[in-house]
DOMILUM-284444 format. One record per residue (C-alpha): residue in three letters; residue number from 1; x, y, z. Coordinates in steps of 0.5 Angstrom, whole numbers. Each point is the difference from the previous one (the first is absolute). Example, Ala and Ser with C-alpha at 12.3 -4.5 7.8 and 13.67 -1.06 7.14 Angstrom:
REM residues 2
<node><residu>Ala</residu><num>1</num><X>25</X><Y>-9</Y><Z>16</Z></node>
<node><residu>Ser</residu><num>2</num><X>2</X><Y>7</Y><Z>-2</Z></node>
REM end
This chain:
REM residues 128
<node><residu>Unk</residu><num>1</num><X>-238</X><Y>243</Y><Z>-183</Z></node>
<node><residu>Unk</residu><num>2</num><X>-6</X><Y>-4</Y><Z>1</Z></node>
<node><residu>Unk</residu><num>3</num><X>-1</X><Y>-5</Y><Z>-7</Z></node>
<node><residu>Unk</residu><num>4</num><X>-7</X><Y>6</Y><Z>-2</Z></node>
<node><residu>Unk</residu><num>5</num><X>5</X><Y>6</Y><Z>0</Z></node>
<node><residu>Unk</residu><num>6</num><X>6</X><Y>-3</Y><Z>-5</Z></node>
<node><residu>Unk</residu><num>7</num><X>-7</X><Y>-3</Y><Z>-4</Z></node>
<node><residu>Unk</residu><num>8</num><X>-2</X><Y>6</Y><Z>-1</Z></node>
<node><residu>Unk</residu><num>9</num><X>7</X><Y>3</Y><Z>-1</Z></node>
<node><residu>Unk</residu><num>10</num><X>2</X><Y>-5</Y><Z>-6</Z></node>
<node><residu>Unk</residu><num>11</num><X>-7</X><Y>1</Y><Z>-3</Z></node>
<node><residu>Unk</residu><num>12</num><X>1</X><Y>8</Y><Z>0</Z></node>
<node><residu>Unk</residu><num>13</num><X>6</X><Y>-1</Y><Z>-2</Z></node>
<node><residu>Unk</residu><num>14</num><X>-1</X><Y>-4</Y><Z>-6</Z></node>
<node><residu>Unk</residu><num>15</num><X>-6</X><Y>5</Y><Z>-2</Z></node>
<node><residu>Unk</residu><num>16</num><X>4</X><Y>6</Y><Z>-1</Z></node>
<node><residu>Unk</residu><num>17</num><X>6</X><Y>-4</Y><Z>-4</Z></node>
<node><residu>Unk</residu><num>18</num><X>-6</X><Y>1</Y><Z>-5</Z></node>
<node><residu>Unk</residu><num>19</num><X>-3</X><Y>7</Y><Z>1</Z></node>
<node><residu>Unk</residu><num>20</num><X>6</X><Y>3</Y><Z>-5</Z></node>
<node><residu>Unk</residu><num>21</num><X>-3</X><Y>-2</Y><Z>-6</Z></node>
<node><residu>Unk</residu><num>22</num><X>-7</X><Y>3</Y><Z>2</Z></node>
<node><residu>Unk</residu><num>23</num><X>-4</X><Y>6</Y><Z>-2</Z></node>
<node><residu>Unk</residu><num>24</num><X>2</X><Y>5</Y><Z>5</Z></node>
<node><residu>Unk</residu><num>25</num><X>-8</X><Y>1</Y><Z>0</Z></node>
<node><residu>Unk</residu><num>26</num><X>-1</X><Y>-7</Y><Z>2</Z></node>
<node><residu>Unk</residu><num>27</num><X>5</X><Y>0</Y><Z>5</Z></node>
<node><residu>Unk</residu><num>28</num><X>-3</X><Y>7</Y><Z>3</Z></node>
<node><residu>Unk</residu><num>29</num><X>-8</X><Y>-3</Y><Z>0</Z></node>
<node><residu>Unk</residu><num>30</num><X>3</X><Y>-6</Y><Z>4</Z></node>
<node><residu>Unk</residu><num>31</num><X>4</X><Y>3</Y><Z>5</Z></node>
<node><residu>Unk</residu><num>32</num><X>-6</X><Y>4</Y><Z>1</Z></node>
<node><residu>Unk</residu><num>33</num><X>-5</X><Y>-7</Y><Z>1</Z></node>
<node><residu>Unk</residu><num>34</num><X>6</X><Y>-1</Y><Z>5</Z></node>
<node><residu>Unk</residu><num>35</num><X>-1</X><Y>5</Y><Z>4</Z></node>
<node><residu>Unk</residu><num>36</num><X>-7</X><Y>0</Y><Z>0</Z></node>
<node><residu>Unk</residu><num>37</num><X>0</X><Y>-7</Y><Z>1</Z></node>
<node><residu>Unk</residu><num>38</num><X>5</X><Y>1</Y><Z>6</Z></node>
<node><residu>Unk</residu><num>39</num><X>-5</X><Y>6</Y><Z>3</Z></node>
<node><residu>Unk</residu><num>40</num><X>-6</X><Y>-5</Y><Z>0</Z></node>
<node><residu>Unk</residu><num>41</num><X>4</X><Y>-5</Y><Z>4</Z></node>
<node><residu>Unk</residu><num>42</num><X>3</X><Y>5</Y><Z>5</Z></node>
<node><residu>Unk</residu><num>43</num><X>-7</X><Y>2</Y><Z>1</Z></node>
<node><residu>Unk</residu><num>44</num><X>-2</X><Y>-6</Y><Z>0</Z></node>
<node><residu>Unk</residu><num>45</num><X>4</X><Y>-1</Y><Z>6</Z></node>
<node><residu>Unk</residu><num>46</num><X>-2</X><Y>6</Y><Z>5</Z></node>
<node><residu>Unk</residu><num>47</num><X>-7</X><Y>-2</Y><Z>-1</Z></node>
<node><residu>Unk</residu><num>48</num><X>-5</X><Y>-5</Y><Z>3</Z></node>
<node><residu>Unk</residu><num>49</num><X>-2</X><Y>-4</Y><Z>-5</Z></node>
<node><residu>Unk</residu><num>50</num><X>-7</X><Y>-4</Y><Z>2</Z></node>
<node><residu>Unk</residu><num>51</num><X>-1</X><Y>-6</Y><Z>-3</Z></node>
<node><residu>Unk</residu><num>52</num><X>-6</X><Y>-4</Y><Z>-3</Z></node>
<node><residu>Unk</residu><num>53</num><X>-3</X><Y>7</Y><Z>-4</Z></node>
<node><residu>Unk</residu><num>54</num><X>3</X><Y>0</Y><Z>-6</Z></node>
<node><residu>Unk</residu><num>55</num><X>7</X><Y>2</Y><Z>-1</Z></node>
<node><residu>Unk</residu><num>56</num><X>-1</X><Y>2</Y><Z>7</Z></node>
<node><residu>Unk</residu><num>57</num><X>-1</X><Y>7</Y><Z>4</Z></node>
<node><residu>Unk</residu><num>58</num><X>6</X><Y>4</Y><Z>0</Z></node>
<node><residu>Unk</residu><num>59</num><X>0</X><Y>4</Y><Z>6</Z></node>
<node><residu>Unk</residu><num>60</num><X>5</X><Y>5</Y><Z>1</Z></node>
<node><residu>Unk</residu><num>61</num><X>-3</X><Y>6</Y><Z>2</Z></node>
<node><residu>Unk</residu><num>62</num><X>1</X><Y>-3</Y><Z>7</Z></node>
<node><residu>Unk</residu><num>63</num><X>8</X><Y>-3</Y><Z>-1</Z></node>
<node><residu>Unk</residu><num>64</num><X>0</X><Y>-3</Y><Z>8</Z></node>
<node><residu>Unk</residu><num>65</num><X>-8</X><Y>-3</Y><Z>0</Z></node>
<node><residu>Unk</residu><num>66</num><X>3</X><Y>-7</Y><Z>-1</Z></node>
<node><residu>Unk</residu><num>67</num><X>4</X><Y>0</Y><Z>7</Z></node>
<node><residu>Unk</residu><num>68</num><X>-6</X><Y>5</Y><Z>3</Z></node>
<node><residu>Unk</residu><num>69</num><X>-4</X><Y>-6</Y><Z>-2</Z></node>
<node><residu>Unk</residu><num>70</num><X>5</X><Y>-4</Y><Z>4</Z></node>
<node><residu>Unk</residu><num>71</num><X>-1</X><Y>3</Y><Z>6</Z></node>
<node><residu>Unk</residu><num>72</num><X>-7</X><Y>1</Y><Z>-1</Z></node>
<node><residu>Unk</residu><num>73</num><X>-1</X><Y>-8</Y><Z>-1</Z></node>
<node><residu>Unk</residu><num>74</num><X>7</X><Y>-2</Y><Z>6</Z></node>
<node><residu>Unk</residu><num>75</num><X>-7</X><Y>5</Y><Z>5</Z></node>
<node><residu>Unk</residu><num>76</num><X>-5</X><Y>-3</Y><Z>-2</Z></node>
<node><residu>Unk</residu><num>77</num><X>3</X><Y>-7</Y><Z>2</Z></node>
<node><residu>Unk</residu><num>78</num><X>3</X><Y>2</Y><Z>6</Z></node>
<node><residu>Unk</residu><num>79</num><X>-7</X><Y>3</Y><Z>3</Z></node>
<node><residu>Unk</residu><num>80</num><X>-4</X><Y>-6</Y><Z>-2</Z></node>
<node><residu>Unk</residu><num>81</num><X>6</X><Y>-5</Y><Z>3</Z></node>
<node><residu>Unk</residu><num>82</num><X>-2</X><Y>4</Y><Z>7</Z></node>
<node><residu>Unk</residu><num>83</num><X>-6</X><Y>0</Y><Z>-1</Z></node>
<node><residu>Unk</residu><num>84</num><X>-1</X><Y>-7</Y><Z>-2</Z></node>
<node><residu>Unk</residu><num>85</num><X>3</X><Y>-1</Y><Z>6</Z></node>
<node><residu>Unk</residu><num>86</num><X>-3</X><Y>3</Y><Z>4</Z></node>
<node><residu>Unk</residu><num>87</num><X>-7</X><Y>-3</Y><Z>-3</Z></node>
<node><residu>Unk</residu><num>88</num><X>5</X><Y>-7</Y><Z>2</Z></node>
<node><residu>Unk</residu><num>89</num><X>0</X><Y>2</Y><Z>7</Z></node>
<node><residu>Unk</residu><num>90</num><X>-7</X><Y>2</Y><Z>2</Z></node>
<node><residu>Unk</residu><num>91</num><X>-2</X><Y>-7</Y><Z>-3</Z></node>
<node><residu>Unk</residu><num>92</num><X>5</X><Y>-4</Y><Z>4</Z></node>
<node><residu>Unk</residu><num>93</num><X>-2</X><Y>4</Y><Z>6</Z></node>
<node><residu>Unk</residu><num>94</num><X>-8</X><Y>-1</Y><Z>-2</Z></node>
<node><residu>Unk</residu><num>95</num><X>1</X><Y>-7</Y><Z>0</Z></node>
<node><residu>Unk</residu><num>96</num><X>4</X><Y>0</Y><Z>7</Z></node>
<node><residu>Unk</residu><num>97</num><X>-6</X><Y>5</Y><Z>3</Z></node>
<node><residu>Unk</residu><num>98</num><X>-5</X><Y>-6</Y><Z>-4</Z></node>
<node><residu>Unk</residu><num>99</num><X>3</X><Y>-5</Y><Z>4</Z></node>
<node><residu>Unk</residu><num>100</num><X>1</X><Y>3</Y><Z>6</Z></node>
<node><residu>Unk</residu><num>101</num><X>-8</X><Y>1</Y><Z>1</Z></node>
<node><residu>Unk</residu><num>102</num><X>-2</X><Y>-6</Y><Z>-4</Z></node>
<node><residu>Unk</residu><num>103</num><X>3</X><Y>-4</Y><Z>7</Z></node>
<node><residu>Unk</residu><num>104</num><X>-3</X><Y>0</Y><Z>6</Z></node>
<node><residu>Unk</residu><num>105</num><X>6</X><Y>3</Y><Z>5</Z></node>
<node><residu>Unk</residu><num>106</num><X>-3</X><Y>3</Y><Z>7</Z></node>
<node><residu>Unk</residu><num>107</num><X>2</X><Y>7</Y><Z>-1</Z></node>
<node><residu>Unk</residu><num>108</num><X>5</X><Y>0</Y><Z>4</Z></node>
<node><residu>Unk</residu><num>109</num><X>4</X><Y>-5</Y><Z>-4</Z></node>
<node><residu>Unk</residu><num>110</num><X>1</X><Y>7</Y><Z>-4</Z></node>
<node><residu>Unk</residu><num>111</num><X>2</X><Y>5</Y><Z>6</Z></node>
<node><residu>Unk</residu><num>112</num><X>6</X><Y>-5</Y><Z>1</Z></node>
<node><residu>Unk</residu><num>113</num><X>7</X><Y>3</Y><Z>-2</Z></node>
<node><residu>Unk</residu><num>114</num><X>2</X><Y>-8</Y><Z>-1</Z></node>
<node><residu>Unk</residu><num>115</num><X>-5</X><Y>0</Y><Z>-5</Z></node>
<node><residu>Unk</residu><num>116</num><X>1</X><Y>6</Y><Z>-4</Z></node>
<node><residu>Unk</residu><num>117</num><X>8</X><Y>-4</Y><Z>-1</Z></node>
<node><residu>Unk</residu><num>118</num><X>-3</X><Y>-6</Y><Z>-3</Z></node>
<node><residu>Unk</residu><num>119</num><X>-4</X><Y>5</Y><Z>-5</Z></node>
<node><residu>Unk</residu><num>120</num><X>6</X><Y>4</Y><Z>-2</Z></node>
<node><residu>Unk</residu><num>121</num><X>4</X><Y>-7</Y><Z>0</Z></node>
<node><residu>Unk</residu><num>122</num><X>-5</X><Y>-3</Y><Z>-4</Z></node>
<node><residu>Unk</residu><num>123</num><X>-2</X><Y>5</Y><Z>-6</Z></node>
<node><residu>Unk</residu><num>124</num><X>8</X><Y>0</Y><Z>0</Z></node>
<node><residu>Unk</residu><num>125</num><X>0</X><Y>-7</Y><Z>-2</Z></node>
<node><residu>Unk</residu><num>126</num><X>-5</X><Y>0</Y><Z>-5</Z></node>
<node><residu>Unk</residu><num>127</num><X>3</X><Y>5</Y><Z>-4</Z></node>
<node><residu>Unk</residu><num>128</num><X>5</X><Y>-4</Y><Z>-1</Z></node>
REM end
């Protein structure tokens, strides 16, 4: 048993050596303030509490929306990662088509298959 549990067994313990002695009515009022108390942190579990409004919005009509929240949220970093990259791309490649025609090569330079080996051999350094 981990240290909490054997706390709370030793603390239940010695709260109940004392119930004898009183009022079957006192005993009865508290065993329904447990129960009560009990429900409430049960349905504190299943719910989503969202912080920062008051004691916090507890929705439990939707049991699952804190892992449909998840998915949502692991989507949208994942279209926006491709899409970021893809943006990334499209500007290395303005900045290799910006320099090619910023250089004053014959056009023929650029009908060369030698040519076309050095590009894909130079943007694949640069990237790294």
């Amino acid at each position: 048993m981990n240290e909490n549990t054997e706390f709370g067994y030793k603390t239940r313990q010695i709260l109940n050596e004392g119930v004898d002695i009183l009022d079957k009515k006192v005993v009865a009022r508290l065993y329904e303030a447990r129960q009560t108390a009990l429900n409430g942190q049960r349905s504190t579990v299943m719910g989503l509490r969202i912080a920062g409004i008051g004691h916090g919005v507890e929705l439990a009509i939707f049991p699952h929306l804190r892992n449909l929240l998840a998915v949502v949220a692991l989507s949208v970093g994942a279209v926006g990662t491709y899409y970021w990259d893809a943006y990334e791309q499209a500007r290395e490649f303005e900045e290799i088509d910006s320099a090619l025609l910023a250089d004053e090569l014959p056009p023929a330079a650029y009908l060369d298959r030698g040519f076309h080996a050095w590009l894909e051999y130079a943007s694949d350094s640069s990237s790294q």
